[in-house]
Backbone as numpy.savetxt, mean C-alpha at the origin, in Angstrom:
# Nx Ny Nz CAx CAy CAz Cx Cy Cz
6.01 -34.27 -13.08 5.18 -33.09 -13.08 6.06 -31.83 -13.08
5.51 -31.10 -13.54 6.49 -29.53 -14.05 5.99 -28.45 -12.77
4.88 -28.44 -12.11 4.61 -27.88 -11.25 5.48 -27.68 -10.10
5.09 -26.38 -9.32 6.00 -26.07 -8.55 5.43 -26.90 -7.19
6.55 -26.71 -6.34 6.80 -27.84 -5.23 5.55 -27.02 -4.52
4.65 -27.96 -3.09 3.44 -27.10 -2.32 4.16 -26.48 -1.56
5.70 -26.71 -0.88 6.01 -25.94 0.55 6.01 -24.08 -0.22
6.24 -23.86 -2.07 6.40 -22.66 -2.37 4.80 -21.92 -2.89
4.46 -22.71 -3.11 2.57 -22.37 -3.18 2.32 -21.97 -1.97
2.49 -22.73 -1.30 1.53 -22.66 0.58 2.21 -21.11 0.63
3.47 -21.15 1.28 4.21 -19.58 1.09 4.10 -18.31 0.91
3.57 -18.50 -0.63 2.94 -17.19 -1.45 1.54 -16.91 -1.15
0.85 -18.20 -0.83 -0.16 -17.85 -0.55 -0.44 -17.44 0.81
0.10 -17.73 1.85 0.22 -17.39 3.12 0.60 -16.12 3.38
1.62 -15.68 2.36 1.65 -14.38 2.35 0.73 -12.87 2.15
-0.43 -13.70 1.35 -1.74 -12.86 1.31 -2.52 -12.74 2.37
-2.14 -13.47 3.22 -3.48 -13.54 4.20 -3.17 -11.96 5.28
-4.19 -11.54 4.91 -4.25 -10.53 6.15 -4.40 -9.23 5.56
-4.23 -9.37 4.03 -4.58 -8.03 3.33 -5.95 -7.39 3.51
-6.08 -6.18 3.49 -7.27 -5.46 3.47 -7.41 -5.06 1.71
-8.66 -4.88 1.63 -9.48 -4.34 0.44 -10.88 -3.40 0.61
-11.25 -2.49 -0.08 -12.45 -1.55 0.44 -13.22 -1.90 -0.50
-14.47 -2.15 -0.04 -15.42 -2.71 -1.49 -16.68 -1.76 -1.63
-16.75 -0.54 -1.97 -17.83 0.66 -2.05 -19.47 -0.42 -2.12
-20.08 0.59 -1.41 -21.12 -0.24 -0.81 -22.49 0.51 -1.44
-23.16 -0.18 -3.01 -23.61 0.53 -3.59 -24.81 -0.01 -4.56
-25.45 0.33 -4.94 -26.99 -0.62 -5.43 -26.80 -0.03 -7.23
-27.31 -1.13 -7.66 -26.81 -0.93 -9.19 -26.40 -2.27 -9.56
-25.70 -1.98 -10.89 -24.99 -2.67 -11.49 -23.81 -3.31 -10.66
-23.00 -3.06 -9.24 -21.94 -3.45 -8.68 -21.04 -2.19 -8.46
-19.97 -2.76 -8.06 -18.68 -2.01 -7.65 -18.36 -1.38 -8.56
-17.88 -0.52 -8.87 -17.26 0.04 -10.10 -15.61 1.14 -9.60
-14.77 1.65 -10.08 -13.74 2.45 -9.32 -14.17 2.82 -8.05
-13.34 2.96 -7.52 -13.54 3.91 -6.49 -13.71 5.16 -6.04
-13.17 6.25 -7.64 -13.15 7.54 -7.82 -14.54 7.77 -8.16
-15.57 6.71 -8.70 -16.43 7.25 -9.29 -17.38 7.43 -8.15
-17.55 6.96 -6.96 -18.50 7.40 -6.01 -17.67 7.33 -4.26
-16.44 8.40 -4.83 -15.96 8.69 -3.34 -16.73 8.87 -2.12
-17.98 9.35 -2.04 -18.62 9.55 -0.96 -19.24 8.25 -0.35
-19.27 7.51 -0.99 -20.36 6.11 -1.04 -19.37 5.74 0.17
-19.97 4.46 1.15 -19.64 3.94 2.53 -18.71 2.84 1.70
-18.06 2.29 2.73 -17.10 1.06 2.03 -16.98 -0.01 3.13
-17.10 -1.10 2.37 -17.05 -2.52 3.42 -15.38 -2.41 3.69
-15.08 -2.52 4.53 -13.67 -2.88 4.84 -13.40 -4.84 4.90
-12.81 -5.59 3.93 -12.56 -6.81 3.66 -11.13 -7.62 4.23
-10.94 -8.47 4.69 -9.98 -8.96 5.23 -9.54 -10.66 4.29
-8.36 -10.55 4.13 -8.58 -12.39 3.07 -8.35 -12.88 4.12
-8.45 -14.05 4.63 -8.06 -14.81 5.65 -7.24 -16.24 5.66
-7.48 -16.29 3.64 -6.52 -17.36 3.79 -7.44 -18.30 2.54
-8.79 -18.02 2.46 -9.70 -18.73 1.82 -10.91 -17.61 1.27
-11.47 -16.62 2.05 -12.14 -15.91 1.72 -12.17 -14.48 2.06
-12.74 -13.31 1.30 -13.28 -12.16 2.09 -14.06 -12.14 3.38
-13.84 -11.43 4.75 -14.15 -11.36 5.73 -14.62 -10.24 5.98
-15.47 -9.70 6.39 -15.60 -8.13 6.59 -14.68 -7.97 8.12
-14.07 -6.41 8.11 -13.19 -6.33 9.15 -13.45 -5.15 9.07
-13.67 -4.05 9.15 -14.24 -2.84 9.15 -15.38 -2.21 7.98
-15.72 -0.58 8.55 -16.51 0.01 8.26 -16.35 1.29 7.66
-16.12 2.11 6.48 -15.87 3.38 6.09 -17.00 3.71 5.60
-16.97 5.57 6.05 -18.11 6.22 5.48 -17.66 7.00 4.11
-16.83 6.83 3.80 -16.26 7.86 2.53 -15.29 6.64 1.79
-14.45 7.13 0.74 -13.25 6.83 0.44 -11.76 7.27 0.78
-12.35 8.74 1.37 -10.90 9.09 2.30 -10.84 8.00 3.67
-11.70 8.29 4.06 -11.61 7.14 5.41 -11.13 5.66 5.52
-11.98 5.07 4.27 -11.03 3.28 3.98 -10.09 3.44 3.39
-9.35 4.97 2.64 -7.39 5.35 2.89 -6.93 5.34 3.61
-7.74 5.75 5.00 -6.73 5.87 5.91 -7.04 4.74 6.98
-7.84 3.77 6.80 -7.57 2.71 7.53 -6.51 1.41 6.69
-6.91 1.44 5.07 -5.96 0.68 4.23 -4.73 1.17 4.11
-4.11 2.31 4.23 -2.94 3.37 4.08 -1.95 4.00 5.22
-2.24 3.11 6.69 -1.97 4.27 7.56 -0.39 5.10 7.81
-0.88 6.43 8.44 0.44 6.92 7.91 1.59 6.27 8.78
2.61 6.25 8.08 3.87 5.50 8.55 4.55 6.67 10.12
5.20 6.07 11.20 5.26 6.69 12.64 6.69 7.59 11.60
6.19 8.68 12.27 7.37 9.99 11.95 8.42 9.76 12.66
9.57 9.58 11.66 11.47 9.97 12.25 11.45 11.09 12.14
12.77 11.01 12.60 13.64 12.45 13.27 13.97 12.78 11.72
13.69 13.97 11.09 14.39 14.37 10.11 15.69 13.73 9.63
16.63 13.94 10.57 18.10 14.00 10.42 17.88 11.95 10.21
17.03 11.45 10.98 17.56 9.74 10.82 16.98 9.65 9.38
15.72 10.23 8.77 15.09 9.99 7.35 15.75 10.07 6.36
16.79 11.11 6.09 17.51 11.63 5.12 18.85 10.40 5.17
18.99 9.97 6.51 19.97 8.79 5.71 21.30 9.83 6.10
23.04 9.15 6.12 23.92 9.94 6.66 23.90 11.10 5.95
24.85 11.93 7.06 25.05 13.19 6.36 25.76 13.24 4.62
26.00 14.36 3.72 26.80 13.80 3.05 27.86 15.15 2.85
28.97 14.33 2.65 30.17 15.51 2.00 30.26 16.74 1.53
30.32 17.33 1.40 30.59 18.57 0.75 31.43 18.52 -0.41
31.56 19.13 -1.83 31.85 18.45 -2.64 33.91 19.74 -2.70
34.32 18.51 -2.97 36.07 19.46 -3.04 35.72 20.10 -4.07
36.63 21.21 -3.72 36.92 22.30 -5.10 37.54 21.40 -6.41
37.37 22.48 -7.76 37.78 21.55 -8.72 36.53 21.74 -9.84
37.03 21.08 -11.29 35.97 21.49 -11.65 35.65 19.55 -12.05
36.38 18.70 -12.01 35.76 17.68 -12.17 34.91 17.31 -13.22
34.80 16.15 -13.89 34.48 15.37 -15.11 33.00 15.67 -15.25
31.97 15.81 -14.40 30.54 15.59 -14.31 30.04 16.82 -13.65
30.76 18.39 -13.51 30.36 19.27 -12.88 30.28 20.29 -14.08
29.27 20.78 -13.84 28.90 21.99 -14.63 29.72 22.66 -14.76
29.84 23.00 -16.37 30.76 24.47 -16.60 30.44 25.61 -15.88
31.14 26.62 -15.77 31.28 27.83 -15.44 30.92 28.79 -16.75
């Protein structure tokens, strides 16, 4: 068999579990973008491994952003930017703008 081994299936797929998804909550034809009825409420969905789960509740589309999106905990400026860097020597050097 040419198929891949189960310990690398199981894996990848295990790796999905726990994702969120917002599913606009809306009468009609179905779901459609999300831009097209930002105000509309949104199921908040959880995979669990086998299926969609509901796991929360949004009243907008800004709101299931910021439960699917949350903002990352703020560093110190100085640790974000990563080390300091050099100052560049005098000279006019191969890759520096003419004068």
């Amino acid at each position: 068999m040419d198929d891949e081994p189960l310990e690398e299936w199981a894996e990848r797929r295990n790796a999905k579990i726990g994702r969120l998804r917002a599913v606009p909550i809306v009468t009609g034809d179905g779901p459609r973008g999300s831009h097209l009825n930002p105000d509309a409420p949104r199921a908040i969905e959880r995979w669990n491994g086998y299926s969609w789960e509901p796991y929360a509740f949004a009243a907008s589309l800004a709101e299931a952003r910021r439960i699917l999106y949350p903002e990352p905990t703020q560093q110190p400026p100085s640790a974000a930017l990563g080390p300091a860097r050099q100052p560049l020597a005098p000279g006019t050097g191969r890759h520096r703008k003419p004068r």
